[in-house]
PAKOLPA-843736 format. One record per atom (N, C-alpha, C): residue in one letter; z, x, y. Coordinates in steps of 0.05 Angstrom, whole numbers, plus 5000, padded with zeros to 4 digits. Layout:
BEGIN
AZXY...
***
This chain:
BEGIN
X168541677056X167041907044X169042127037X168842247013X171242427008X169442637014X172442827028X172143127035X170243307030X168843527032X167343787021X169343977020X171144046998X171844287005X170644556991X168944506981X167344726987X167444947006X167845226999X168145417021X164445547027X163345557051X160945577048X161045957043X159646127043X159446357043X159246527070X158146327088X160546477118X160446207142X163046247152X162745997166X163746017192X160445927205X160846017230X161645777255X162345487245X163845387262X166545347261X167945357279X171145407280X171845057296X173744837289X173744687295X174744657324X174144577347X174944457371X176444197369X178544207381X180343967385X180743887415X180643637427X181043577445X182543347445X183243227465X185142997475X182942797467X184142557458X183042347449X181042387434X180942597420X179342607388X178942457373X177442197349X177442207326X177342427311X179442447286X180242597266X179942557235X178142607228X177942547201X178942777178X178242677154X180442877137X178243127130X175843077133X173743367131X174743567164X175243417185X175843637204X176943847190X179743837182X181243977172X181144127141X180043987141X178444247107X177044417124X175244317149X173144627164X175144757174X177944657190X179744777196X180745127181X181044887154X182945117144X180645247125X177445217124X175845317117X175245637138X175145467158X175045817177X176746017175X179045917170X182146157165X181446217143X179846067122X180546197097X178146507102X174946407106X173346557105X173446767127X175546757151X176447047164X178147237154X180146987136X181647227121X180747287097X180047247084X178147337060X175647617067X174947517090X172647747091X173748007097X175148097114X176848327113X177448487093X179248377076X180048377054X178348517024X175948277032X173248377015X171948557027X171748657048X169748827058X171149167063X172849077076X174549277080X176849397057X176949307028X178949357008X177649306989X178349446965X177149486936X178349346919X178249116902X180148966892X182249146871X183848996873X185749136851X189449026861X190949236850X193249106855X195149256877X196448956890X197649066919X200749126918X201749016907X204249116899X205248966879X207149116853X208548946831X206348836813X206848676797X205148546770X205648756747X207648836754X207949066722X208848876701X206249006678X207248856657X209348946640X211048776621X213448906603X212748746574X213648896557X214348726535X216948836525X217848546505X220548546490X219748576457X221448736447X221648876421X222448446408X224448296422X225048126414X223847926419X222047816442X219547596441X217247776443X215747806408X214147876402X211347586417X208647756414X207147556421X207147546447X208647566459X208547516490X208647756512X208447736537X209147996548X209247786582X211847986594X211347896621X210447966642X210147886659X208648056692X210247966710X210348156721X212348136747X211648036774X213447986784X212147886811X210748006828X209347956838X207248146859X205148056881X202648206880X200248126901X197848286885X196348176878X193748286880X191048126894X188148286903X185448316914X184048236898X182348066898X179448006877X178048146899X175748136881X172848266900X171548046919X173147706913X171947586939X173747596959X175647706960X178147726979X180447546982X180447516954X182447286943X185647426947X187747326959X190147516954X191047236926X191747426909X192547306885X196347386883X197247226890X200847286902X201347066870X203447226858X205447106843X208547216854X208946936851X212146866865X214046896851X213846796823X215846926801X215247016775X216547176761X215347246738X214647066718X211947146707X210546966688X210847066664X210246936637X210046956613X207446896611X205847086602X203347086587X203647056548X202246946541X202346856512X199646966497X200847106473X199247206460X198747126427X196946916428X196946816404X196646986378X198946946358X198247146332X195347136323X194846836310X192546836300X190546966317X189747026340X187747146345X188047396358X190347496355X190047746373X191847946350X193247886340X195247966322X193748276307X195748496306X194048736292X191648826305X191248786332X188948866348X190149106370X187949266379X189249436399X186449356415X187449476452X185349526462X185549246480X187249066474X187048746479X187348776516X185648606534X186348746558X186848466575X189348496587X190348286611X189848286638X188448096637X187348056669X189547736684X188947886710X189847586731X187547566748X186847176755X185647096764X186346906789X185646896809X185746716819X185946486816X187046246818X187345926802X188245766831X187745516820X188545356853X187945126839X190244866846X189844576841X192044406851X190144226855X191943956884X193543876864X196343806886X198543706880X199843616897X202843556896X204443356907X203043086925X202642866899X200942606901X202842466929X203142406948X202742256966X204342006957X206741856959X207041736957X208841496980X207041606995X207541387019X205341257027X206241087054X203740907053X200741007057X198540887037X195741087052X195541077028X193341327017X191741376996X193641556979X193541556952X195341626933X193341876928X192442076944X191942346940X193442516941X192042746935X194642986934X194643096954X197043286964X197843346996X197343616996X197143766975X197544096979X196344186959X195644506964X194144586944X196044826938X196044886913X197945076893X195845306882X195945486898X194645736899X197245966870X196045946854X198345996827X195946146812X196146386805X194746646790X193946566757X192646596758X191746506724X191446796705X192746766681X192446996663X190646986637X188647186624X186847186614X187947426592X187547346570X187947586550X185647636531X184347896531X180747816514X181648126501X180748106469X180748306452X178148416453X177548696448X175348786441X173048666432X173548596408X171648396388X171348086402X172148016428X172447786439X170547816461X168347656473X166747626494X168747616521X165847746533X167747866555X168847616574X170947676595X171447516611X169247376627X169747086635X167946916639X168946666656X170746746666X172446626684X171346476711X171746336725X170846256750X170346376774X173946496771X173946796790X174246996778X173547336795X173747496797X176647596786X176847736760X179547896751X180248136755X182948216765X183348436764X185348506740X184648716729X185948886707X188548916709X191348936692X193548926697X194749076680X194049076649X194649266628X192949236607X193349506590X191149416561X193749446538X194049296522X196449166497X195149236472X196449326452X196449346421X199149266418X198049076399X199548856377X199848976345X201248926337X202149026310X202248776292X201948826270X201948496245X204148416258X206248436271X208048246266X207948216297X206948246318X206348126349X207548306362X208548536348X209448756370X208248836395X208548846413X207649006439X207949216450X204949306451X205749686460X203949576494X205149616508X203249636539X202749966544X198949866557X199150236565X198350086599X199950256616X199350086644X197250316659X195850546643X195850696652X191950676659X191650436662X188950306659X189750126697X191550086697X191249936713X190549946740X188049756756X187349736776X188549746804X188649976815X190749906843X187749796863X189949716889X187849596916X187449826924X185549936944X185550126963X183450026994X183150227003X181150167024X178450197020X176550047036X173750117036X173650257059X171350417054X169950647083X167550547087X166950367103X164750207111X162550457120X159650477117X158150727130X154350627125X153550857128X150950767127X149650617099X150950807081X151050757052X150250507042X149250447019X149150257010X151950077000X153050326980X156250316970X158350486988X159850336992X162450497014X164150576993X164550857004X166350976995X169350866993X171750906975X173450756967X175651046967X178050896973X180951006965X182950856951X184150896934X185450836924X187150996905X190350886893X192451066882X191251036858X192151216832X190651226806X193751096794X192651036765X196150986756X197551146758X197051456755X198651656754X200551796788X199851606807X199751676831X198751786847X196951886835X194852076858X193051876870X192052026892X190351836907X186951936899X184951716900X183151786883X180651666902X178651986918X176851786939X174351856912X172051606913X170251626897X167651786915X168051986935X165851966948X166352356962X164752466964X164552756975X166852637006X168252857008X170052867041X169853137058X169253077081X169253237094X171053247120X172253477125X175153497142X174353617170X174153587184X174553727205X176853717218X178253937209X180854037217X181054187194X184754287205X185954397175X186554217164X187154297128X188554217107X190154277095X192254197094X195854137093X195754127067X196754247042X197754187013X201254157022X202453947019X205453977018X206853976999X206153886970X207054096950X206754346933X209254396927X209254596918X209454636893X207854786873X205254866888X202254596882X200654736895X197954466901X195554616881X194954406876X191754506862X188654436874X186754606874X183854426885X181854556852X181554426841X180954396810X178354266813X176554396801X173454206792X172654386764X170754126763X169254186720X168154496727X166754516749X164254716745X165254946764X162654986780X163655216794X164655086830X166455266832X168255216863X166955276879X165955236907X164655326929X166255256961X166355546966X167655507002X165555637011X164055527026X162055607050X162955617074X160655697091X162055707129X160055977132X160155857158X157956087172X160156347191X162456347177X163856577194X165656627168X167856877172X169857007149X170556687135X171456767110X173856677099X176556727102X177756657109X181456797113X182756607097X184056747068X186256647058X188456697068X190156587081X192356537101X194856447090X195456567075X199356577056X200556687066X202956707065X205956797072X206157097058X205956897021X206857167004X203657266997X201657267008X199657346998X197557236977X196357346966X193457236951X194157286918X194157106896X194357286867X191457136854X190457286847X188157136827X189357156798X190156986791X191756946768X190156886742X191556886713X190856796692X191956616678X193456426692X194856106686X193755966669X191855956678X189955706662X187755826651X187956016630X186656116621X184056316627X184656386651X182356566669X182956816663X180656966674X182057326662X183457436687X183557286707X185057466731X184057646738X181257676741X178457866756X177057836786X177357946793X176357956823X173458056827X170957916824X169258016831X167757986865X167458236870X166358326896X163258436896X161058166903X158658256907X158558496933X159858506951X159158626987X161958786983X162158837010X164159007019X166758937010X169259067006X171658927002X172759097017X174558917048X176159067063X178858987060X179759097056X183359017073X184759147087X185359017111X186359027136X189759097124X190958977111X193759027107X193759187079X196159017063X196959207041X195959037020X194859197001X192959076972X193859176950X194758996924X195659106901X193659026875X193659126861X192259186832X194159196812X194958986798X196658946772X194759106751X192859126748X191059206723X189359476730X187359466716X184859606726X183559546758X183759746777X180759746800X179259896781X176259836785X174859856786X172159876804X171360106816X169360056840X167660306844X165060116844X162860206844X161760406856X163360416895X162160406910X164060626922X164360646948X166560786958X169960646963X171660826966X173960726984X174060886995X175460717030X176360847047X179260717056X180560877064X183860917063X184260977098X184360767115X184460907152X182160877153X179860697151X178060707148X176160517138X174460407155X172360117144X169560227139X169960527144X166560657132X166360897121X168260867094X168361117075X165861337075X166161467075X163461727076X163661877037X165961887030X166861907003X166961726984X167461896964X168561586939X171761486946X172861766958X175761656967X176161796993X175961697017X175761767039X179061767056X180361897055X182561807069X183561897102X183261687116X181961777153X184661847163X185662097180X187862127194X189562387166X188962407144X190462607140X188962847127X191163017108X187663317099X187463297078X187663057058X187063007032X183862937032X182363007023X179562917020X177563036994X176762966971X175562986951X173262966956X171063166944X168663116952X167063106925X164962976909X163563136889X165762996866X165463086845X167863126817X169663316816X170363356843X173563506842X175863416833X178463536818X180163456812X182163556819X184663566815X187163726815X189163586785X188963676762X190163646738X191663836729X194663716718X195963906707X196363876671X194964026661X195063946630X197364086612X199864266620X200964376607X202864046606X204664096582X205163896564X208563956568X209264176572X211964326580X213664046596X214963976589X217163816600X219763826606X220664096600X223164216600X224264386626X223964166642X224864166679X222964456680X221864516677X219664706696X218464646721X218764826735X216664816766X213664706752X212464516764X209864476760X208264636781X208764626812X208164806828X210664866848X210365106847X212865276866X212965336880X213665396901X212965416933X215965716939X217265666919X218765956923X221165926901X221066246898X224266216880X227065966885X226165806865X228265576859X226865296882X225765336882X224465176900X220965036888X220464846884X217764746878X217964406871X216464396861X215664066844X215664116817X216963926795X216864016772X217163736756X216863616738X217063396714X218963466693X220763346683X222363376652X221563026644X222162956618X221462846598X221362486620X221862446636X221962166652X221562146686X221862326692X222962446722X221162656734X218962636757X217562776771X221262876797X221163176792X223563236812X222063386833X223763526858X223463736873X226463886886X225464076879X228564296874X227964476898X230264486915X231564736931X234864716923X234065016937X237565186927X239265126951X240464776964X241964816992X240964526998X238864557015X237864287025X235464217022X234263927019X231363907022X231063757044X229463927063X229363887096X226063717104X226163507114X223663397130X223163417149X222163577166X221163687186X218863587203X218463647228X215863557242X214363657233X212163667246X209363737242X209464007257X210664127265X211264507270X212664637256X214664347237X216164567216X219164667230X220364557256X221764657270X223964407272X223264187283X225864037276X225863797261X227963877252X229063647223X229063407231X227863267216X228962977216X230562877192X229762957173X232062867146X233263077135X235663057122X236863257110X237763137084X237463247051X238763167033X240563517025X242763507021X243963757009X243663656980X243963866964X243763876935X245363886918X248663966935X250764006919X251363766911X253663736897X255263486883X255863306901X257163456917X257463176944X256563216966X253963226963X251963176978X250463066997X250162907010X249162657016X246062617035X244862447049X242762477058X243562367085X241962517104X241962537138X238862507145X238962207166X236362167166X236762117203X235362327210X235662387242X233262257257X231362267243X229062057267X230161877269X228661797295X229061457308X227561287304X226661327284X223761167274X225060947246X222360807242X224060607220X223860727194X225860697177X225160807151X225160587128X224360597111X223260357087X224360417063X224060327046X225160297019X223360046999X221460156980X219159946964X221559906948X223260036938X224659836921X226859766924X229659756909X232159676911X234059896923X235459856941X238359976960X240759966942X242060156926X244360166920X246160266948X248760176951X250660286964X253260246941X254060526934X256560466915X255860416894X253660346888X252660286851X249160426846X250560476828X246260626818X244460406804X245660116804X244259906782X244059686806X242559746830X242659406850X240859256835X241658926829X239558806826X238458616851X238758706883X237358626902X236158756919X235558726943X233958936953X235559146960X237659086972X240659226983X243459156972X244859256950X247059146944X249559396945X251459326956X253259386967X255659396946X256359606931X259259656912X257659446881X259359396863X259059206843X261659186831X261659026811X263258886793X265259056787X267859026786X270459186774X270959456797X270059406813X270459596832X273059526864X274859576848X278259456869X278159516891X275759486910X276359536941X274959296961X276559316979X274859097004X271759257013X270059117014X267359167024X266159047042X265459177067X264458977100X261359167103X259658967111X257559057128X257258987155X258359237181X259159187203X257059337221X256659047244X255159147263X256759247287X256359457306X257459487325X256359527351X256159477375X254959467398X256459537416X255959577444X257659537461X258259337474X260859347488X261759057498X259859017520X262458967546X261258837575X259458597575X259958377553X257658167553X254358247552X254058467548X250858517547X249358497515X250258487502X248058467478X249858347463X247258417438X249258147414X247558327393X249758247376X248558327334X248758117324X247458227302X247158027270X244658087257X243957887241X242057977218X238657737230X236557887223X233857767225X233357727203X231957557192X230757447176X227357297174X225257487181X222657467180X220857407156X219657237164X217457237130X215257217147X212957317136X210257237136X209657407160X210957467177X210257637203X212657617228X211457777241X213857907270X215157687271X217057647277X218857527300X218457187294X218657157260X218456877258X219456817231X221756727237X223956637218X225956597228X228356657216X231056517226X233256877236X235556737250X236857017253X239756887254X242257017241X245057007249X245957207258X247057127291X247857297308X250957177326X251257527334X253757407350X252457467379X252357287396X251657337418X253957197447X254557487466X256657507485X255557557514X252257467512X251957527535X252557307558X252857067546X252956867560X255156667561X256056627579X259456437584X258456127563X256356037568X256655817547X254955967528X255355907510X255255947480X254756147477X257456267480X258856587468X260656557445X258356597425X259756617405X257256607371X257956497360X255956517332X254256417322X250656517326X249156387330X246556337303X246356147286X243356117271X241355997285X238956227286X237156137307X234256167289X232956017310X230756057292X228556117303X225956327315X223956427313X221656347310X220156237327X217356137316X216155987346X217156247371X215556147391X212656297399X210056247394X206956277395X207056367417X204956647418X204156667445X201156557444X201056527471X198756417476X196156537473X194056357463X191256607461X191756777434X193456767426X193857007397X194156757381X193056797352X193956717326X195756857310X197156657303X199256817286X201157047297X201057067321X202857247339X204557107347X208057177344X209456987362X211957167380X212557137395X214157277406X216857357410X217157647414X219757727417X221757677426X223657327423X225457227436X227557257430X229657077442X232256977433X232456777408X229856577404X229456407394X231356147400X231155947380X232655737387X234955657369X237155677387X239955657366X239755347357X240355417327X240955067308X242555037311X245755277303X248455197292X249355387306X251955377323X252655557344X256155497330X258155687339X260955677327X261855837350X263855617366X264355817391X267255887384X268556107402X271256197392X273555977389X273455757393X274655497401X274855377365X273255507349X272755407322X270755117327X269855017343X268654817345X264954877341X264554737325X261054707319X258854597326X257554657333X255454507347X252154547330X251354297325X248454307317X245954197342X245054437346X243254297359X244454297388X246454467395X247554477414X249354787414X248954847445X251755107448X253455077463X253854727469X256154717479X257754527468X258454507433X259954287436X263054267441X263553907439X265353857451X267153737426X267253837418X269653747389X268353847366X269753867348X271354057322X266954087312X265353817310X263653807299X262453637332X259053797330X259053567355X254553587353X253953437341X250853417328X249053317356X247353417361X245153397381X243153307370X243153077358X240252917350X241152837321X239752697302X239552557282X242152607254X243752457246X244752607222X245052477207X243452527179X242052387156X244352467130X244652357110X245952377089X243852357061X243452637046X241452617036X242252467005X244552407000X245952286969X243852046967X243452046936X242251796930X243551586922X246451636915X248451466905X250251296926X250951466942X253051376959X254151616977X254051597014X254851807025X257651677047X260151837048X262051647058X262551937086X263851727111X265351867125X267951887125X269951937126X272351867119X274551977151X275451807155X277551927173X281251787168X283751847182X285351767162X286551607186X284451577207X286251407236X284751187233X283551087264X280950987272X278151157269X276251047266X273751137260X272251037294X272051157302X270351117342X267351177323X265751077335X263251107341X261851017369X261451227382X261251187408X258351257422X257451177443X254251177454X254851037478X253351127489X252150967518X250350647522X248950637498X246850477484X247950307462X246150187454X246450007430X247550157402X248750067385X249650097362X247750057331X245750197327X243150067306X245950167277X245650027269X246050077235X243349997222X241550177217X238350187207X239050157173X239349997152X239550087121X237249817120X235049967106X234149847087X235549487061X237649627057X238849437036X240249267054X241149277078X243249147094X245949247093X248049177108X250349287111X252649117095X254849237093X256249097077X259149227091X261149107096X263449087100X265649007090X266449277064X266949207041X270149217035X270149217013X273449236996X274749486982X272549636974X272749826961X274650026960X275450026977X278050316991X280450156997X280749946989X283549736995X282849607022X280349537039X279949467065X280149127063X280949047090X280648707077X277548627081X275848817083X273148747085X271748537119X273648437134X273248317144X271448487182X269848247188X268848457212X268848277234X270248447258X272448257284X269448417298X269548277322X266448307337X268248147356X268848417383X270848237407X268948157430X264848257418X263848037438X261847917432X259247807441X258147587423X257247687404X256547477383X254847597357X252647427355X250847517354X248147387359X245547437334X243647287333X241547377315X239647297329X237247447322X234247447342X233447127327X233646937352X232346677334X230446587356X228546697367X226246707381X224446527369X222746367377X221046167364X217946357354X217546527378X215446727371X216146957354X218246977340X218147097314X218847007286X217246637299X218246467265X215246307268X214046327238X212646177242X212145937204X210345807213X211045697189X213145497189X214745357212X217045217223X216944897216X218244867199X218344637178X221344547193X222644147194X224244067201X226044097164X227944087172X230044077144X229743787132X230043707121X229843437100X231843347083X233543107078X235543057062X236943247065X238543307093X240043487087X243743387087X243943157097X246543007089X247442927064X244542827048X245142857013X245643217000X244443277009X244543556996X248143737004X248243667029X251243697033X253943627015X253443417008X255043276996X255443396965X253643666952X253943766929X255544086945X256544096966X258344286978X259844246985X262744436981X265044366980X266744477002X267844467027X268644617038X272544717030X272244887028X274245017003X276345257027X279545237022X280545397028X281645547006X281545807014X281345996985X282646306992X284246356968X284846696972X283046886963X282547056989X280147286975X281047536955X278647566942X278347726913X278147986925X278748226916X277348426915X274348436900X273648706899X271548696871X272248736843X275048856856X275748966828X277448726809X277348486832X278648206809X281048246826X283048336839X285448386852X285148136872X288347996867X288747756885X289047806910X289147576935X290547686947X290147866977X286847916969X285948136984X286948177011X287547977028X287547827056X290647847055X291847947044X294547997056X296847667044X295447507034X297047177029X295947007046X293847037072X293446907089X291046807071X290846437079X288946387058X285646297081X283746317073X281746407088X279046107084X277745977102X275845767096X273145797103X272045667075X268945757071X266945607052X265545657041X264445477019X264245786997X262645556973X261545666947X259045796953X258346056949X256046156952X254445996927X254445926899X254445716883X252545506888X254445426901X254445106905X251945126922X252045396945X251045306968X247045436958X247645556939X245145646927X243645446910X245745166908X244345046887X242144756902X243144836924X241244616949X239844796964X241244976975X239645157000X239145516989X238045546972X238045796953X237345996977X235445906996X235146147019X237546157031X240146067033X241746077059X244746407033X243146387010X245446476991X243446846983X244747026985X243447226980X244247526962X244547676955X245647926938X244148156958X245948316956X246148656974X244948756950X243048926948X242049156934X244349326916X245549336893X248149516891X250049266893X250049116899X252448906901X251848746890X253748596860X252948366852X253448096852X256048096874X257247846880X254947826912X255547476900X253547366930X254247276952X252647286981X253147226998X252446967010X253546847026X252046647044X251746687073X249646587080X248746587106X249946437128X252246447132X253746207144X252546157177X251546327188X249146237221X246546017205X246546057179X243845817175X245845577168X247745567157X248745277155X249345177182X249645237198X249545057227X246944917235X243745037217X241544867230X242044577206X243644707177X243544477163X245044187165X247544317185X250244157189X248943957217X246444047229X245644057245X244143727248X241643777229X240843617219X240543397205X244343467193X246343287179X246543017195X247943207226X249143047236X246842817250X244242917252X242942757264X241942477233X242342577224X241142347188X242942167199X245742257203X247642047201X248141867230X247042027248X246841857270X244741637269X242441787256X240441517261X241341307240X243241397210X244341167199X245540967208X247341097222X250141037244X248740847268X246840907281X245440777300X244740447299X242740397279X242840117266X245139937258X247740087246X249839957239X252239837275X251340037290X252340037310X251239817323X248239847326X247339637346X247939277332X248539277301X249038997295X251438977295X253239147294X255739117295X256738977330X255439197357X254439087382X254538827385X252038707363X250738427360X253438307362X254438307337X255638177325X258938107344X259138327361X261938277370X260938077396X258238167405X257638027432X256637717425X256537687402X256737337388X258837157375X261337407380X263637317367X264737137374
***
């Protein structure tokens, strides 16, 4: 009775095997019917069909008519993994597609028995060839009608002469399903463009992280943030309601508008209502709390004379007042203009008025500056700039302290609030790491938001008097000496260079972590070669191989390899490499043309390698072909002498 392989739509017996079984050939179709319908349902239930990695399509300006797809993985919606192994040629017949746009390529699932059996028994086939099938349907063409489920790959316009334009920008990625009460589960998945695309309302409980810069939250209609407590927009540099995208850059305020800090107005305020200034409950239209400015009613204070010709506007005494000329609000005394307490008795600032002049600022309090610091120039273009261009002298900005190891200087560097950012300092209070410190700021007190406190912080890069550097440390121990990770950010190529020996030293194991693999090269005149003075080993664990097939014909297949003594090449073609000493090995070639897995290429490197730890399972298996040849010849040879 031949097989059912039929896959049922769920299958809930899993086959039992025991000792002294009959075994027939349906066992094993339910066998591999259960694996199929556990892994399939996952797949389908939990993922949205589409594509899992690779299948990009291409076309050639020079094989018109056709286009290829690359190797890959994609999801049907029955949880089919649709894996192509190497790149295919899809065919696009002129007569019927020719001069059409819109034409759209799908892959299907496909599967058909093969390798017929030709040993003793039934001349069936042994395996099944799970191989992707491609579909090309034009507009004007009925829709797909396939057996299985297709996923989308690209949409093609053809030109009269079979040109190919691919737009990939149609194409179906996989993502996840969100299994829920729902009828339809919500879905994730990447868009062609890269973004990630959920079809379904989300809700966060927590914060939300934008990590580029800058991020957008964009919809057709109108935007809504609700919550049953404040809103707090929470920036560094503050809030802009902008006109980017065509908005008027308007701020409308149904209720109260407070601000706690500092608020600016590029344009028009406008307001209805009151302001208060020191103050969250204006009694005025402009209320200002703590000083004796206060407007009540339509009072003003305007000066309408038009006179611009340095006149006192108001005077407070001979040569002395407030006055305007044609650009410049001034204030004139004859000697000094003095800032005084609040009795009028002692000074805190002094500017004199003569030519060389200068200003004396005696409180101990902080003083500010909204715009730019000249020192030495009247044109800074920073906040503080010190001398400028064509000016022939040395220029220092010097901190000074006192000694006895008790304190330290240098510069803070805060953003966004107190005591959180970075600082370079020299700090002598302490026998280890006395000396030059970038530190960084950002230890929380507890119970407060956004408060952090008045520390030392934590030194990154320390430079002690020794000239020696330390990251991540204040005590190192040579010229450069790194306390945790050190990454090389080049995309090309990052080298260390030393002009002795190169030590790399640890307590622990030695990881060389690359992606592409390592290579032990030629490049710099090296003989490339790598001495290992103790074992060299590879993880060949049985529980991390599966799929464990015996080797086959592998004494014939030997025999197309050459074992070859040879002088090594550089890359650059240079004889010789090895000093004249001549070196034994095989053809990576040769050895790719029997055992193509044991032969391989480095990422960036285009000459190939061989696997020389796998030719020992081959030499391996050799030897046993030829023993069991050897065996039979032996035992009549035996015969033959013990009848001689």
């Amino acid at each position: 009775m031949t097989a059912n392989y039929d896959l049922p739509g769920v299958v809930e017996k899993r086959v039992r095997f025991f000792d002294g079984q009959f075994l027939q050939d349906q066992d094993f179709v339910d066998e591999q019917n259960y694996h199929l319908d556990r892994e399939r349902r996952p797949l389908r239930l939990l993922h949205v069909a589409g594509i899992a990695e690779g299948l990009a399509v291409a076309a050639s300006a020079a094989q018109p008519n056709t286009v290829t797809v690359a190797p890959g993985t994609a999801i049907d919606s029955d949880g089919r993994q649709l894996a192509l192994a190497q790149a295919a040629t899809v065919d696009l017949p002129a007569a019927r597609l020719n001069d059409k746009q819109g034409i759209e390529v799908y892959i299907s699932y496909g599967e058909s028995a093969e390798d017929q059996q030709t040993e003793a028994g039934s001349s069936d086939f042994t395996r099944w060839l799970e191989r992707p099938q491609f579909t090309a349907i034009a507009p004007d063409e009925a829709a797909y009608a396939g057996e299985y489920p297709p996923v989308l790959l690209a949409r093609l316009a053809l030109d009269s002469a079979g040109r190919v334009t691919v737009d990939d920008t149609v194409r179906s990625y996989s993502g996840l399903r969100l299994p829920g009460p729902g009828a339809g589960a919500p879905a994730l998945r990447s868009t062609a463009t890269g973004q990630a695309d959920l079809d379904s309302a989300l809700t966060i409980d927590g914060d939300l992280t934008f990590a580029a810069a800058p991020a957008t939250i964009s919809g057709a209609g109108r935007l809504h943030i609700t919550g049953e407590e404040l809103l707090y927009l929470l920036n560094k540099s503050g809030v802009v309601i902008g006109k980017e995208w065509g908005g008027t850059g308007s701020l409308t305020v149904e209720g109260d508008l407070q601000a706690n800090g500092a608020a600016s107005v590029h344009q028009n305020l406008a307001v209805a209502g009151r302001i208060g200034i020191g103050t969250t409950a204006p009694q005025t239209t402009l209320h200002v709390s703590g000083g004796k400015g206060q407007f009540d009613g339509q009072q003003q204070i305007i000066f309408t004379d038009t006179d611009t010709t340095n006149n006192l506007k108001l005077q407070l005494w001979s040569k002395y007042g407030l006055g305007i000329n044609p650009s410049t609000l001034f204030y004139a005394a004859d000697g000094t203009h003095s800032w005084r307490d609040a009795g009028g008795i002692n000074e805190r600032m002094a500017l004199t008025t003569a030519a060389g002049g200068g200003l004396t600022v005696k409180g101990t309090g902080a003083s500010t500056f909204a715009g730019t610091v000249g020192i030495g120039t009247t044109t800074p273009k920073s906040d503080l700039q010190i001398g400028d261009f064509g000016q022939q002298q040395n220029r220092y900005l010097t901190f000074k302290v006192d000694g006895s190891n008790k304190y330290s200087s240098g510069l803070r560097l805060w953003t966004w609030t107190e005591n959180y950012g970075y600082s370079i300092e020299y700090d002598e209070r302490v026998a280890t790491g006395n000396g030059l410190h970038i530190r960084t700021h950002n230890e929380a007190v507890a119970g407060q938001k956004n408060v952090f406190a008045a520390s030392d912080g934590t030194s990154r890069v320390f430079v002690g008097w020794n000239g020696y550097v330390g990251i991540g440390t204040t005590n190192p121990s040579a010229l450069l000496t790194v306390n945790g990770d050190l990454t090389f950010a080049a995309t090309s190529a990052s080298t260390i260079r030393g002009a002795g020996r190169l030590h790399i030293a640890g307590e622990e194991l030695l990881y060389l972590l690359n992606k592409g693999g390592v290579i032990v090269g030629q490049e710099w005149g090296g003989n490339g070669n790598l001495r290992v003075e103790g074992t060299f080993s590879q993880a060949s664990d049985a529980r991390l191989k599966t799929r464990i097939r015996r080797l086959e014909s592998a004494l014939d297949k030997l025999a197309g390899i050459r074992g070859v003594s040879y002088l090594q090449r550089n890359a650059a073609g240079a004889d010789d490499a090895s000093g004249g000493k001549p070196a034994i090995g095989v053809i990576a070639q040769e050895v790719e043309a029997v055992f193509p897995e044991l032969v391989s290429t480095i990422e960036g490197n285009p000459y190939k390698g061989v696997h020389y730890g796998g030719l020992t399972a081959v030499l391996l298996e050799a030897v046993k072909e030829l023993k069991a040849a050897l065996d039979p010849l032996l035992e009549r040879v035996g015969a033959l002498e013990a009848h001689a």
